[in-house]
N, C-alpha and C positions, 0 to 999 in steps of 0.2 A: 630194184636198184642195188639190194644187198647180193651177194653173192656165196652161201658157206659150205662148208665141207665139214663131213662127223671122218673124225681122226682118232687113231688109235696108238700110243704113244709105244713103238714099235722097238726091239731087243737094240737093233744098228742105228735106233734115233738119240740114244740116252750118254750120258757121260759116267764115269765111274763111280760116281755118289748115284746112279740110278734114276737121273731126271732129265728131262730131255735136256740135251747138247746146246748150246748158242748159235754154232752153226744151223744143226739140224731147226731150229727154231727160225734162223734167216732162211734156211730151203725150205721151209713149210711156207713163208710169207710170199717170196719171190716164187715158188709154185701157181699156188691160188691166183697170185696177181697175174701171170701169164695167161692163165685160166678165164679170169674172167676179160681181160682183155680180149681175145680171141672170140668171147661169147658177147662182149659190146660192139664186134669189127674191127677193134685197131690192134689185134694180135700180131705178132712175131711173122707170120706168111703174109700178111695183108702187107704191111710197112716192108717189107724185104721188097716186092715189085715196086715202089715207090722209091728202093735203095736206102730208106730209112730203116733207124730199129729203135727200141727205147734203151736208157741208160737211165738208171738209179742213180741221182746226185744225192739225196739228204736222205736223213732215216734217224731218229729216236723213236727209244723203244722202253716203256717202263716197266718192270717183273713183280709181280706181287708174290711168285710163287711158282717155281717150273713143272707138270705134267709128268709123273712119275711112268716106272715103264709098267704097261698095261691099262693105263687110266685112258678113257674116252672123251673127249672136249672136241669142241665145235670150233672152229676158223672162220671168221665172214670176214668179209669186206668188202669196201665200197670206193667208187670214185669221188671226191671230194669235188669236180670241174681244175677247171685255169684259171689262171691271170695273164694267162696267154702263152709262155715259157713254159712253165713248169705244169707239168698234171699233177694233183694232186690226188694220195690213196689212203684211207684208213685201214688198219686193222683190228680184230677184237680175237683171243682165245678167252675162251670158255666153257666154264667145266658141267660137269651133271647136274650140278646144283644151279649153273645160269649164273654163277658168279665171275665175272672176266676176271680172269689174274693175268692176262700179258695183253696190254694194246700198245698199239703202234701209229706212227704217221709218217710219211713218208711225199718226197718230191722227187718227181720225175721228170727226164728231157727226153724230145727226138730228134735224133740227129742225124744228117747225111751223110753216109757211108762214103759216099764221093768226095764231097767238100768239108766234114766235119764241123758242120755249121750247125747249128741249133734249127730249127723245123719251126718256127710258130702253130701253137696248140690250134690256134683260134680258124686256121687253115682248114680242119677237120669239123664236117658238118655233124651237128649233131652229138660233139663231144660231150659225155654225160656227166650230169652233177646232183647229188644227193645229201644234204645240207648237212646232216649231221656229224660229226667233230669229236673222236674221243680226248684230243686236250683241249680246244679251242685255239690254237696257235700250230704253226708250221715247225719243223724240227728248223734248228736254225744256224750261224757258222760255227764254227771249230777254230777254237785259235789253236796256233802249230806249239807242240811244244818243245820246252827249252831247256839244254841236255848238253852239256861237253862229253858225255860216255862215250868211249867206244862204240861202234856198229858195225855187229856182227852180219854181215853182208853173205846170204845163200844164191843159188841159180833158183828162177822157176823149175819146176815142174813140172810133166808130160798133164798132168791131172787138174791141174790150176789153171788152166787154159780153158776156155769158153768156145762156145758154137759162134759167138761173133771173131773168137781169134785173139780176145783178149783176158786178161786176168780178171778170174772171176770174181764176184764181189763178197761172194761168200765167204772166200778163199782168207783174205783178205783179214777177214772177222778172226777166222780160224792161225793163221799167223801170231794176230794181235793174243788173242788167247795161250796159245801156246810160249808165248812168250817170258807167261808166267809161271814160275814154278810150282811143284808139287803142292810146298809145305805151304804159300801164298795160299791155293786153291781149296788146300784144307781147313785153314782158316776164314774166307771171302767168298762170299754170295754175290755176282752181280744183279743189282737192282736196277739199274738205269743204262744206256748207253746212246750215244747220238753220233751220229758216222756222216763224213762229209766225203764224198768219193770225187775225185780233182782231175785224173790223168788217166790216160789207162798203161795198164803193166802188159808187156809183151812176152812172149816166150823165150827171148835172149835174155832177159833184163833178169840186173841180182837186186835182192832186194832184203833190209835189214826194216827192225822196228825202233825205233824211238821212242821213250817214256820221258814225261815227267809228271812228280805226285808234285799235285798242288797242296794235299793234303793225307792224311794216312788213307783214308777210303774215296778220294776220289783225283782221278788221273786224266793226263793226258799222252796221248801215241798217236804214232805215223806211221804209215810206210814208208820209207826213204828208197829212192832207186839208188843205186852205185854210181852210172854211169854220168849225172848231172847232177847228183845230190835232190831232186825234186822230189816232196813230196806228191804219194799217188791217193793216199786217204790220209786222215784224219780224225781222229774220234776221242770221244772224250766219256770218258767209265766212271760209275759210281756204285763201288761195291760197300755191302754191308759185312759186318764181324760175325762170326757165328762161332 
């Protein structure tokens, strides 16, 4: 029911400190998960003839420590089952030593490309469930935060766009990140992060981020579209000092 992959922390996966990236960390997850879905049947080709696909709504992720460039760690994960709605997925990285320093959990929806309806999980015979839980809880909402700042409002991008046609989610992460500045990053290790994805971003749409610190190391951000003011994500950051 586990599913893993031995990785090798690659020169174009790392950020400038030499440790793998936050994105590159969301595309190794969102990888695997495709991966095995595909190897349980309810992959990306299967759900397309159905006019369905999956959509990543929730995701906390907690860092003990990021994967240096050249170092080898192990990726697994697993299906958690439904509650009907949502599929639930775990993750574990893992180093040489078999010590996990990044797990994750994550919820997920299927939706009708047609009708943008939600799909009921419980529809699908035989959906799989594997009981164990690296936090024992679901990642959970995101409140929006609250901000008079200005917003710096950009267009998409040829690159930020998905095989479904929408704004990827990884994308997303990678915004929110860059958001921050140099001297921020030089100082701030993200340790935690939990991501609520709301709306989907289109290839016209401008899109700004939103900040507010609740506190000196931990935040909250959006994406805000231009065109209606609606938040498309959500997430809420908890960096450490270094």
């Amino acid at each position: 029911m586990k599913h893993k992959n031995q990785l090798l922390t690659k020169s174009y996966f790392i950020n400038r400190f030499g440790k793998l990236s936050t994105s590159y960390l969301f595309y190794q997850m969102q990888d695997i998960a495709w991966e095995h879905a595909n190897i349980l049947g309810f992959g990306f080709d299967k759900l397309k003839k159905e006019q369905q696909f999956w959509v990543l709504s929730r995701l906390l992720v907690k860092i003990d420590r990021l994967p240096v460039w050249g170092e080898n760690f192990t990726l697994e994960t697993w299906s958690r089952g439904t509650d009907g709605f949502y599929g639930y997925r775990d993750f574990n990285f893992v180093d040489e030593t078999g010590t996990n320093i990044i797990q994750a959990t994550s919820s997920w929806l299927v939706i009708n490309a047609e009708t943008k309806r939600i799909v009921r999980l419980t529809d699908f015979t035989d959906f799989p469930s594997y009981e164990e839980s690296v936090f024992g809880e679901n990642a959970d909402k995101v409140n929006s935060p609250k901000s008079n700042a200005a917003l710096e409002f950009t267009p998409v991008r040829f690159n930020e766009i998905d095989i479904n046609q929408h704004f990827n989610t990884g994308r997303y992460i990678e915004r929110i990140i860059d958001s921050y500045d140099f001297e921020f990053h030089e100082k701030h290790d993200l340790i935690e992060f939990e991501l609520n994805f709301l709306k989907e971003g289109m290839p016209n749409d401008r899109l700004a981020v939103k900040k507010q610190f609740v506190g000196e190391t931990n935040h909250l951000c959006s994406v805000v579209r231009e065109s209606d003011e609606v938040e498309l994500i959500r997430a809420r950051l908890v960096w450490r000092g270094v």
